[in-house]
PATIBA-855231 format. One record per residue: residue number from 0; residue in three letters; x, y, z of N, C-alpha, C in turn. Coordinates in pm, whole numbers, plus 50000, padded with zeros to 5 digits. Atoms other than C-alpha are relative to their C-alpha. Example, Ala and Ser with C-alpha at 12.3 -4.5 7.8 and 13.67 -1.06 7.14 Angstrom:
2
seq / type / n_xx / n_yy / n_zz / ca_xx / ca_yy / ca_zz / c_xx / c_yy / c_zz
0 / ala / 50089 / 49881 / 50000 / 51230 / 49550 / 50780 / 50090 / 50120 / 50000
1 / ser / 49918 / 49881 / 49994 / 51367 / 49894 / 50714 / 49923 / 50109 / 50073
END
This chain:
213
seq / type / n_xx / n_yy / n_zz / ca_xx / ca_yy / ca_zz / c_xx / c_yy / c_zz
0 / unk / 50011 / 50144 / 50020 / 41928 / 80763 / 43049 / 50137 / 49937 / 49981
1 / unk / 49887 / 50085 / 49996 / 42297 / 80728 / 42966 / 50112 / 50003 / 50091
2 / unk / 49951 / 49985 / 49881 / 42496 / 80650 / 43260 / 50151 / 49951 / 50004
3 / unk / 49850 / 50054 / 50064 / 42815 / 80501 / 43086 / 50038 / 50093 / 49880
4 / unk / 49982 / 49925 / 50130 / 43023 / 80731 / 42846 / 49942 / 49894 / 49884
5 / unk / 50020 / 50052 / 50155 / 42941 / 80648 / 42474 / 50093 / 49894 / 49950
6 / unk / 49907 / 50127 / 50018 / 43239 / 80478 / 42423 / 50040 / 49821 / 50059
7 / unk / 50021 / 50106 / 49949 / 43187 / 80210 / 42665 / 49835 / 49929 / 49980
8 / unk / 50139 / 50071 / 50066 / 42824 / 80162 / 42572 / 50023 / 49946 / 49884
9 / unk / 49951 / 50044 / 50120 / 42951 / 80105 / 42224 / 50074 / 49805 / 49988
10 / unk / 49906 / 50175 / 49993 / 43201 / 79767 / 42358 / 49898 / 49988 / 50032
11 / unk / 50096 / 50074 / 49967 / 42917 / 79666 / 42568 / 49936 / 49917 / 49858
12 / unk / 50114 / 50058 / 50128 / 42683 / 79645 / 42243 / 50081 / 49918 / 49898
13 / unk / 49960 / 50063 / 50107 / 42966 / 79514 / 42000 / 50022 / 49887 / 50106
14 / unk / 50007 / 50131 / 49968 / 42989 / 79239 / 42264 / 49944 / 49937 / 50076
15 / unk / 50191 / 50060 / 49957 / 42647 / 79125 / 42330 / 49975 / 49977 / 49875
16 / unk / 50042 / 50028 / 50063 / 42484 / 78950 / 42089 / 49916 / 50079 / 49899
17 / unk / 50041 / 49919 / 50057 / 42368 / 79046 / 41815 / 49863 / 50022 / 49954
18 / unk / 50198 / 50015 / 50023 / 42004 / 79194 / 41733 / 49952 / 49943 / 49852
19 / unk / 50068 / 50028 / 50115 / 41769 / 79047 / 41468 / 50012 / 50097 / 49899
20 / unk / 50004 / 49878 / 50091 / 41738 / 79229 / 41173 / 49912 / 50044 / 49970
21 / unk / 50176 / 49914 / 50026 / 41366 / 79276 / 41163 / 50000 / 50086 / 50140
22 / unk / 49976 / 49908 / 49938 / 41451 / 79462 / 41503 / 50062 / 50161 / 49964
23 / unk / 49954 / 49924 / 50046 / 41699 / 79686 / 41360 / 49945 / 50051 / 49906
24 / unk / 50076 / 49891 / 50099 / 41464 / 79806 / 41090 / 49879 / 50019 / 50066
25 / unk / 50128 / 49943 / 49935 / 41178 / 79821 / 41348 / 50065 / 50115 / 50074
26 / unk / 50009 / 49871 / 49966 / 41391 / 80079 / 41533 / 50053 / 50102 / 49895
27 / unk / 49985 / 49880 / 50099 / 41509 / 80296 / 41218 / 49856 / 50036 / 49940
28 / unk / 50124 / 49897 / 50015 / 41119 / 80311 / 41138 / 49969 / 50051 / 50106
29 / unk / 50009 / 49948 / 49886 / 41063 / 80359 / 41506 / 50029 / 50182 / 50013
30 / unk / 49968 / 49924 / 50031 / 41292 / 80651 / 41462 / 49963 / 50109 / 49894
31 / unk / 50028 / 49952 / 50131 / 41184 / 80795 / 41109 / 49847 / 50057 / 50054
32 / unk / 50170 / 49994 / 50015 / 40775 / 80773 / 41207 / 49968 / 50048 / 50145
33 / unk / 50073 / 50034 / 49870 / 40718 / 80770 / 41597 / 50041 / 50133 / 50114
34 / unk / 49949 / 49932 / 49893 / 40753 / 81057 / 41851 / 50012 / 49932 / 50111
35 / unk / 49844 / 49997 / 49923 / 41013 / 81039 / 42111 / 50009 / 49853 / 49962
36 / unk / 49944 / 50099 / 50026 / 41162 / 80738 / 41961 / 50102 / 49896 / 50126
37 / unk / 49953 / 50040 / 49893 / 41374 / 80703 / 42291 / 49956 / 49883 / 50081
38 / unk / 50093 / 50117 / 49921 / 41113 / 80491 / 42441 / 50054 / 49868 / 49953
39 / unk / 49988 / 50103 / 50047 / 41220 / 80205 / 42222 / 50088 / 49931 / 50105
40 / unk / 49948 / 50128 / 49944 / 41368 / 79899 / 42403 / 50188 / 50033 / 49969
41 / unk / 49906 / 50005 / 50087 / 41677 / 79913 / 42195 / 50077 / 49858 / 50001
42 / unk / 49973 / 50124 / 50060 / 41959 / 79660 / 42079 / 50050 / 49899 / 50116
43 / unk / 49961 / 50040 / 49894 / 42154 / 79639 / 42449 / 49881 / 49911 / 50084
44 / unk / 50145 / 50034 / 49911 / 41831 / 79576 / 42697 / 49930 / 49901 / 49897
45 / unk / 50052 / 50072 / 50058 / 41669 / 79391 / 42395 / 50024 / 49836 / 49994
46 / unk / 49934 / 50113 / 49939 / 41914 / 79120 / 42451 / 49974 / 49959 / 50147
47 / unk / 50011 / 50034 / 49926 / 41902 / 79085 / 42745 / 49843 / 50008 / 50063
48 / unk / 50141 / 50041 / 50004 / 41514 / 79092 / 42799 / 49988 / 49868 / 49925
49 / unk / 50019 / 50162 / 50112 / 41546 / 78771 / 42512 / 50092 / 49900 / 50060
50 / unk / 49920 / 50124 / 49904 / 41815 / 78574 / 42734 / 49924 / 49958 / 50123
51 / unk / 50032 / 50075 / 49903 / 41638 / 78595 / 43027 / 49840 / 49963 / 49984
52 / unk / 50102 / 50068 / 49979 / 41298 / 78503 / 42896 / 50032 / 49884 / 49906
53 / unk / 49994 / 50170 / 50018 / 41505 / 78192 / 42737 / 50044 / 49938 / 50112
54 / unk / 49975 / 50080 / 49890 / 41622 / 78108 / 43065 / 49880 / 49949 / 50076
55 / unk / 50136 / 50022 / 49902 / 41261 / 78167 / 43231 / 49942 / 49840 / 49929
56 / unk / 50093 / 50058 / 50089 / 41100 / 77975 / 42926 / 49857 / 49989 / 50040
57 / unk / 50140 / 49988 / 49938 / 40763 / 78099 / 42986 / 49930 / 49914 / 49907
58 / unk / 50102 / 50076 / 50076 / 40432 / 77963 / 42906 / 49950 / 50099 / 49953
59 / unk / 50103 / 49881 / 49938 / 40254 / 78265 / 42950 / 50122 / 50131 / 50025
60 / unk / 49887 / 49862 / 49962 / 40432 / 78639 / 42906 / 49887 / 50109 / 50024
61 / unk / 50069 / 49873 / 50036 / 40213 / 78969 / 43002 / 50117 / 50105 / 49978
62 / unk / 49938 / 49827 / 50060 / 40380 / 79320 / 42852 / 49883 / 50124 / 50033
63 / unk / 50087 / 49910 / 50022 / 40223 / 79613 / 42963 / 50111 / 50143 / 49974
64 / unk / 49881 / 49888 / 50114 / 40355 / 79904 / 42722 / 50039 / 49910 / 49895
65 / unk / 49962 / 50038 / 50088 / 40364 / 79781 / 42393 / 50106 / 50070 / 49918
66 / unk / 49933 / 49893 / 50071 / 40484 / 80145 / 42236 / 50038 / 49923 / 49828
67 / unk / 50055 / 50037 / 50131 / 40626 / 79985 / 41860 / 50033 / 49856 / 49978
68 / unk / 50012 / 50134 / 49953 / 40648 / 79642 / 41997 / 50170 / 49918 / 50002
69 / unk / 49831 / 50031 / 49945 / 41047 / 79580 / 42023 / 50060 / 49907 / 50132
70 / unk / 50002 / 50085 / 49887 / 41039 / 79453 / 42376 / 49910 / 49874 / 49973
71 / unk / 50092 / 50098 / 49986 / 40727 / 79234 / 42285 / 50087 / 49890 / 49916
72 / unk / 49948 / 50062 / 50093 / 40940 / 79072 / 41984 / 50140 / 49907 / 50130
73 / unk / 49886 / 50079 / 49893 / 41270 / 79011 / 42259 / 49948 / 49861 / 50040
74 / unk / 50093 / 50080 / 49916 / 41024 / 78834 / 42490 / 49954 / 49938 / 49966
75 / unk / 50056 / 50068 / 50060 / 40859 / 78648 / 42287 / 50128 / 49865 / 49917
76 / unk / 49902 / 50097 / 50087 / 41184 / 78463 / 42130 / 50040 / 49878 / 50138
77 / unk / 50000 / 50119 / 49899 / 41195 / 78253 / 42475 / 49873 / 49930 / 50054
78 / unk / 50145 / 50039 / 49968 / 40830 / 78170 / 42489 / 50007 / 49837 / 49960
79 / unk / 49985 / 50149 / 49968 / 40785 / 77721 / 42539 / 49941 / 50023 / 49808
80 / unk / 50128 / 50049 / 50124 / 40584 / 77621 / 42197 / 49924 / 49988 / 50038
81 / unk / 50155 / 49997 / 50043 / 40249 / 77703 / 42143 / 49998 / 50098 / 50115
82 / unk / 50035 / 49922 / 49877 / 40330 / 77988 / 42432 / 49929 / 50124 / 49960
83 / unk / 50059 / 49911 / 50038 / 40153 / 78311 / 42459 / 50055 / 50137 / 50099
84 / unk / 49986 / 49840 / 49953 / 40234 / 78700 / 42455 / 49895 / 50062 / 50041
85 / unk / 50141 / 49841 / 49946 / 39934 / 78941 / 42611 / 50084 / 50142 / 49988
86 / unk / 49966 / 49902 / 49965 / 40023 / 79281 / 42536 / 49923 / 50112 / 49990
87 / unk / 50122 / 49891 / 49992 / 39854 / 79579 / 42621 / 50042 / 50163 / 49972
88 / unk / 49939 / 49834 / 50030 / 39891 / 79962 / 42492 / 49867 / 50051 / 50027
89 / unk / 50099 / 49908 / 50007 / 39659 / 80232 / 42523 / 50018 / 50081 / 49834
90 / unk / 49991 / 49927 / 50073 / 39771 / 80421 / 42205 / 49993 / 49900 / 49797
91 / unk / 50036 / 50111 / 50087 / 39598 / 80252 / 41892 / 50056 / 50080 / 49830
92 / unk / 49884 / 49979 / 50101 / 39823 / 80475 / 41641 / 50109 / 49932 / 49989
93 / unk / 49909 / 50077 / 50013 / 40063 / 80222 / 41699 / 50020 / 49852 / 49937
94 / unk / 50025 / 50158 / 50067 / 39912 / 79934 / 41596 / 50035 / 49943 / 49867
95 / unk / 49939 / 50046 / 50112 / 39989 / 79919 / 41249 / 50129 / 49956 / 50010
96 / unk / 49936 / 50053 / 50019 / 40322 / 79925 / 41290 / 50080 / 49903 / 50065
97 / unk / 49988 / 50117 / 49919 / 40325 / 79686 / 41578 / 49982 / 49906 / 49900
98 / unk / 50062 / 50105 / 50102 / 40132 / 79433 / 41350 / 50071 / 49963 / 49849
99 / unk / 49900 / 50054 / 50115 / 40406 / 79489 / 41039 / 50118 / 49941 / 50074
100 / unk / 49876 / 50085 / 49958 / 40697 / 79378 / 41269 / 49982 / 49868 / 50055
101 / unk / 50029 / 50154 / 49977 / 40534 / 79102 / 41451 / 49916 / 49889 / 49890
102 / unk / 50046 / 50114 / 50102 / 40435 / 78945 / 41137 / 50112 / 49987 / 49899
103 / unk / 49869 / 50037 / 50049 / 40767 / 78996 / 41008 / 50115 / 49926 / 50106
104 / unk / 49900 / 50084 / 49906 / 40945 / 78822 / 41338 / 49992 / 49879 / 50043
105 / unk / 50010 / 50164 / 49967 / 40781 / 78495 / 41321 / 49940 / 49932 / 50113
106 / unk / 50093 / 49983 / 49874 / 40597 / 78549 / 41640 / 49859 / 50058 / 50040
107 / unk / 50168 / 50011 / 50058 / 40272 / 78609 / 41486 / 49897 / 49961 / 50096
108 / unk / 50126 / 50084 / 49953 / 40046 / 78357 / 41600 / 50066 / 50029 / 50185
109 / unk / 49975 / 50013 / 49828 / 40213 / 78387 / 41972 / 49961 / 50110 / 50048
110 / unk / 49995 / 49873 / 49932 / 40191 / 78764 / 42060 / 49870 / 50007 / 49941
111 / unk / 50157 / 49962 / 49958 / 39816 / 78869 / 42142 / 50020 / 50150 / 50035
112 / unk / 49957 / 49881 / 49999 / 39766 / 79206 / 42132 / 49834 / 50094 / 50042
113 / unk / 50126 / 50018 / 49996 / 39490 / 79376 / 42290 / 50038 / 50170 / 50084
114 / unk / 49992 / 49864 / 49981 / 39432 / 79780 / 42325 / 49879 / 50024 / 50051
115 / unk / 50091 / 49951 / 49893 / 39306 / 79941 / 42614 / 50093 / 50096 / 50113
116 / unk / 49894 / 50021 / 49860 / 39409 / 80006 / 43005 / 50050 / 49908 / 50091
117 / unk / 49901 / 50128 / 49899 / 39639 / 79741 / 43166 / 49874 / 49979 / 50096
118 / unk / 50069 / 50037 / 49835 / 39442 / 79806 / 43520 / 49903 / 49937 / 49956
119 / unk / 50118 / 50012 / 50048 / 39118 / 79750 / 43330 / 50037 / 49873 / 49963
120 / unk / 49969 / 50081 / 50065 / 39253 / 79473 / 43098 / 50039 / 49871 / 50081
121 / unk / 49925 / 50111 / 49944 / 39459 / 79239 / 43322 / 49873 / 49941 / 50100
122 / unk / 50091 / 50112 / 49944 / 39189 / 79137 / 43610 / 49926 / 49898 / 49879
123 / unk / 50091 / 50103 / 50077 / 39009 / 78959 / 43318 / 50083 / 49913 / 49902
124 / unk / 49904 / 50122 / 50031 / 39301 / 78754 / 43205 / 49985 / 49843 / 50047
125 / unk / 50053 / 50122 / 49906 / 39186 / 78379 / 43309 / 50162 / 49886 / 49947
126 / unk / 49834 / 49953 / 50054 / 39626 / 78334 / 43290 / 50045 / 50000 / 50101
127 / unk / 49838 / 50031 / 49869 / 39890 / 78213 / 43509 / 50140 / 50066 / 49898
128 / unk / 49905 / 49933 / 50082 / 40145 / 78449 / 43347 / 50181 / 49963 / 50130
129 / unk / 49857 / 50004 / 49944 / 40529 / 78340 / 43388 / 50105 / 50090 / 50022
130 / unk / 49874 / 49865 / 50059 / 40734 / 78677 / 43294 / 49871 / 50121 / 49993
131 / unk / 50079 / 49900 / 50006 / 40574 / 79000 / 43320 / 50083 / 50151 / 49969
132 / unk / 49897 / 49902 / 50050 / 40727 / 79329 / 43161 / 49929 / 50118 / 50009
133 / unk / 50005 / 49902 / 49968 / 40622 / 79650 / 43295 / 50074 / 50092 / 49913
134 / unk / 49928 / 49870 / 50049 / 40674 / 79964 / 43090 / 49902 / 50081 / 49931
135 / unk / 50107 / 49875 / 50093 / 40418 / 80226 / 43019 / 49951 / 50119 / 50155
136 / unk / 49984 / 49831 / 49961 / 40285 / 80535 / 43212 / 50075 / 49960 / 50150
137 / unk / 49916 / 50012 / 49918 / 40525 / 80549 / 43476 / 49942 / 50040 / 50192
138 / unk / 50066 / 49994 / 49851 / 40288 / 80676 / 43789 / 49881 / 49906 / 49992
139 / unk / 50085 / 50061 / 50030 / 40050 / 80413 / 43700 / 50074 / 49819 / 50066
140 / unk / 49930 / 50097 / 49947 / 40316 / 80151 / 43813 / 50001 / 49858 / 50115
141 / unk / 50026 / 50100 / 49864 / 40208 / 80030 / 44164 / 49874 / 49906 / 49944
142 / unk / 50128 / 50048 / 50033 / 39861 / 79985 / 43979 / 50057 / 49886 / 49935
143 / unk / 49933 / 50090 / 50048 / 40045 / 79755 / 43754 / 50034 / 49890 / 50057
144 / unk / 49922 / 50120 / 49931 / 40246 / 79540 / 43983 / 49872 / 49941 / 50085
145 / unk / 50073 / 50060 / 49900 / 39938 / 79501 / 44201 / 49890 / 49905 / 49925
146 / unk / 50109 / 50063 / 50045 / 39703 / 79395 / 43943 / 50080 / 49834 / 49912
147 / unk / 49880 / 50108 / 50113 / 40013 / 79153 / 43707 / 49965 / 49889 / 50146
148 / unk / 49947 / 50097 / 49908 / 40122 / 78990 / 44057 / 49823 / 49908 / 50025
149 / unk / 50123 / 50081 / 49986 / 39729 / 78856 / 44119 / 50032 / 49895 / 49881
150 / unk / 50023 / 50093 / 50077 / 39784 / 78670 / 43823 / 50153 / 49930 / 49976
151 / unk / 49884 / 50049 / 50000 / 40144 / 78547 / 43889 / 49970 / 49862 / 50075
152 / unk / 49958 / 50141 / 49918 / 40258 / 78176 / 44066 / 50124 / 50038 / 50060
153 / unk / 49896 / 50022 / 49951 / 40555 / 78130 / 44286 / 50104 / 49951 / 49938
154 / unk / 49886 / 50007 / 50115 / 40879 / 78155 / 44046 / 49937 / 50096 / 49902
155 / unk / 50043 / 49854 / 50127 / 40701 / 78426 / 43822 / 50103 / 50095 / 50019
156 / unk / 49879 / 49892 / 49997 / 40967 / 78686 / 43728 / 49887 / 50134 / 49962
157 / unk / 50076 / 49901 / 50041 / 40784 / 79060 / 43710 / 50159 / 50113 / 49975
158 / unk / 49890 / 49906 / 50066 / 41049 / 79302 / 43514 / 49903 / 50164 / 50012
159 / unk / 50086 / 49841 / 50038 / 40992 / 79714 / 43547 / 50112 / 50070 / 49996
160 / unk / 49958 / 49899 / 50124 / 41132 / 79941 / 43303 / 50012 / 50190 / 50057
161 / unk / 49985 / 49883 / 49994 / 41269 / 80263 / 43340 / 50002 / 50048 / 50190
162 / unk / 50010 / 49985 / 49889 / 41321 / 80262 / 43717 / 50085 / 50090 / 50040
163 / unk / 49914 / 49934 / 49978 / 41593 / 80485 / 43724 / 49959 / 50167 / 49951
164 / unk / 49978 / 49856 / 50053 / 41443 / 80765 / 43524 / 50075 / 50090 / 49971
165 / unk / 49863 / 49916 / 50018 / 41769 / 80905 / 43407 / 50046 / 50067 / 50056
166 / unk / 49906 / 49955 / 49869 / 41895 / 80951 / 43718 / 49903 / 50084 / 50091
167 / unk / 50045 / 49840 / 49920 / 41612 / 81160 / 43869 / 49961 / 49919 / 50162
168 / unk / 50054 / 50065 / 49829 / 41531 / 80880 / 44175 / 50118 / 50063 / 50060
169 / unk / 49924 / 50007 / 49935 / 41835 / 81004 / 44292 / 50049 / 50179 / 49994
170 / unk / 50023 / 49838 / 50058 / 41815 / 81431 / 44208 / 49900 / 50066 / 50133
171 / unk / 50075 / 49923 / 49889 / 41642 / 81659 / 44475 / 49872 / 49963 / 49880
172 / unk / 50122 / 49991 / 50070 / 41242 / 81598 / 44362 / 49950 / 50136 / 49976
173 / unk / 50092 / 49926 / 50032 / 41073 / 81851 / 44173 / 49883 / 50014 / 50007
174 / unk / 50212 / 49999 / 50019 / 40728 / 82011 / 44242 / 49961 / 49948 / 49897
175 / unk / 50101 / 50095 / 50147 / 40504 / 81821 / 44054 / 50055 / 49956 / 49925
176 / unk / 49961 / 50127 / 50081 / 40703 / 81583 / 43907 / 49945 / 49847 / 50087
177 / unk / 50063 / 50129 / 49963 / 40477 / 81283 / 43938 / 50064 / 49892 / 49960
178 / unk / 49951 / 50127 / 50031 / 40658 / 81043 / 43751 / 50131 / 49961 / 50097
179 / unk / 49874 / 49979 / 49871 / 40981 / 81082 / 43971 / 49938 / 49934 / 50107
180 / unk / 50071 / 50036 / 49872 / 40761 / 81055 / 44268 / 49956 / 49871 / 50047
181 / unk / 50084 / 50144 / 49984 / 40557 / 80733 / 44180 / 50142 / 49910 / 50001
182 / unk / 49838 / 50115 / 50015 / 40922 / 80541 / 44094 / 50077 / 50001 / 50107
183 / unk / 49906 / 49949 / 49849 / 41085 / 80688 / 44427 / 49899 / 49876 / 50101
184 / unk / 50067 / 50098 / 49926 / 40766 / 80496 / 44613 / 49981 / 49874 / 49955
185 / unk / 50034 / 50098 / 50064 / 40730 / 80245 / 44403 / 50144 / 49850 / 49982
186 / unk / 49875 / 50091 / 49982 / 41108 / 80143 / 44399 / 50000 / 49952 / 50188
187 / unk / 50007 / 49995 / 49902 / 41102 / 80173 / 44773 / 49902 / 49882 / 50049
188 / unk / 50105 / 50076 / 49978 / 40771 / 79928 / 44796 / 50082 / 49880 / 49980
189 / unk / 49982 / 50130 / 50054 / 40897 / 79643 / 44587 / 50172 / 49959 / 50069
190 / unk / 49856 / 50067 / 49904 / 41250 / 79614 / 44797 / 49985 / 49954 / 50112
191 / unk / 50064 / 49987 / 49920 / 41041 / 79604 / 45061 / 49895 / 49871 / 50033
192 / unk / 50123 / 50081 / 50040 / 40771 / 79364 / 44955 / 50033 / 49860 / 50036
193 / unk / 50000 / 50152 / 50001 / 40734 / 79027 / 45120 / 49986 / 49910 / 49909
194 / unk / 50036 / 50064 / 50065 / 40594 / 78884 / 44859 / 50069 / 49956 / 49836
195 / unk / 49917 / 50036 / 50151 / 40871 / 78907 / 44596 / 50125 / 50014 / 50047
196 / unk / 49862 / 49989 / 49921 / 41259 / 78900 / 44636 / 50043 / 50114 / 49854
197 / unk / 49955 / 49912 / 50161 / 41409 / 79200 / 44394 / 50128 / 50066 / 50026
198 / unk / 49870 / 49973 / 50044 / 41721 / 79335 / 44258 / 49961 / 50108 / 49917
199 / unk / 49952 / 49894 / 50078 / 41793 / 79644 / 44094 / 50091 / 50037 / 49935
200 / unk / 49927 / 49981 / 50028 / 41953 / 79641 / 43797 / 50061 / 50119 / 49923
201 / unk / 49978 / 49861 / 50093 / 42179 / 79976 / 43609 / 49987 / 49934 / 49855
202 / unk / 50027 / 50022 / 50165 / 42060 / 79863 / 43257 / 49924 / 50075 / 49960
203 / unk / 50060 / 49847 / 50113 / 41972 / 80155 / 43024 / 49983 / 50036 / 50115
204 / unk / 50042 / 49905 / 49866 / 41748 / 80354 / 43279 / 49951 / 49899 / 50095
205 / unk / 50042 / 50078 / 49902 / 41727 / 80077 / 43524 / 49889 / 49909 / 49993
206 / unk / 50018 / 50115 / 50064 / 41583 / 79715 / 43496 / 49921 / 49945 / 50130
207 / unk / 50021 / 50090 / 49867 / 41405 / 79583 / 43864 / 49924 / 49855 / 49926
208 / unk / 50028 / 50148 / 50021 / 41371 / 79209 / 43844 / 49935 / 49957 / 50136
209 / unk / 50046 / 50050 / 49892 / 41129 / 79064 / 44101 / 49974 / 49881 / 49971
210 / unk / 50005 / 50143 / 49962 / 41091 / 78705 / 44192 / 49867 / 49984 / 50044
211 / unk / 50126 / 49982 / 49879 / 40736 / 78620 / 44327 / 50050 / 49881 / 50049
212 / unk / 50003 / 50140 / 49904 / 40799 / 78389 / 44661 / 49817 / 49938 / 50022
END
């Protein structure tokens, strides 16, 4: 996942803004309580997930991958007034301490939180979603983008997480590595895809930003 020595990740982060502080103690419990802690968003990408959904200024955000809600908190700090988070997890050991940070970040009443499966979950959204944030099981992906984008408009931004897989899109593929596999087709699709204009960015393990035309 880290593709810049340490020492240059380090300037980056001392000059980027700086994270909340109910973040920074959501990832030291993150850390302390949660297996593989890695997953977390962190302080770099966290920023910048929260700039560009103040540039978007959504009405409407879906998240699929809550994990201990870090990204949902970013995303949520550029939401219009009276806007709304949807986020969806499958893993309902998390919920508590989703539910102590977003009631400590002031984004309470905005972030909706609703445990299940995305594919399942999203057709029944009745939701013109502006920003969409992809990040949970990683061969499950296309299912994702195909079911989010139905409920997108023209200028919807769809964000997906972890596209780089710490370098393995780009590694001879391993038998039966599915997750590799689905991100190899899946990156390949959406560069591809009439229906959105996208960019690929190197942030953490890779950042794709799509446009819907």
């Amino acid at each position: 996942m880290h593709f810049l020595s340490p020492l240059l990740e380090k300037y980056i982060v001392d000059n980027s803004q700086s994270e909340p502080p109910v973040l920074t103690e959501l990832t030291r419990e993150t850390h302390l309580k949660v297996v593989r802690p890695r997953m977390i968003t962190g302080h770099y990408q966290g920023r910048v997930l929260s700039l560009l959904s103040k540039i978007i200024a959504p009405k409407h955000i879906l998240e699929v991958g809550t994990y201990t809600g870090y990204s949902a908190i970013c995303l949520a700090e550029g939401l219009q007034q009276g806007g709304t988070l949807h986020t969806i997890d499958i893993n309902e050991e998390l919920v508590p301490i989703q539910q102590k940070y977003f009631n400590q970040s002031g984004y309470k009443s905005q972030i909706i939180q609703h445990l299940g499966d995305a594919i399942e979950r999203i057709p029944s959204f009745d939701i013109v979603f502006d920003l969409v944030f992809i990040d949970a099981e990683k061969t499950q992906y296309d299912a994702y983008f195909e079911a989010a984008i139905q409920k997108c408009r023209p200028g919807s931004i769809i964000l997906s997480d972890n596209v780089l897989w710490s370098g393995k899109v780009v590694e001879p593929l391993e038998a039966n590595d599915k997750a590799t596999e689905a991100l190899l087709m899946y990156n390949e699709k959406l560069a591809n895809d009439p229906r959105v204009e996208t960019v690929l960015l190197p942030i953490r393990d890779g950042l794709t930003l799509c446009r819907v035309l």
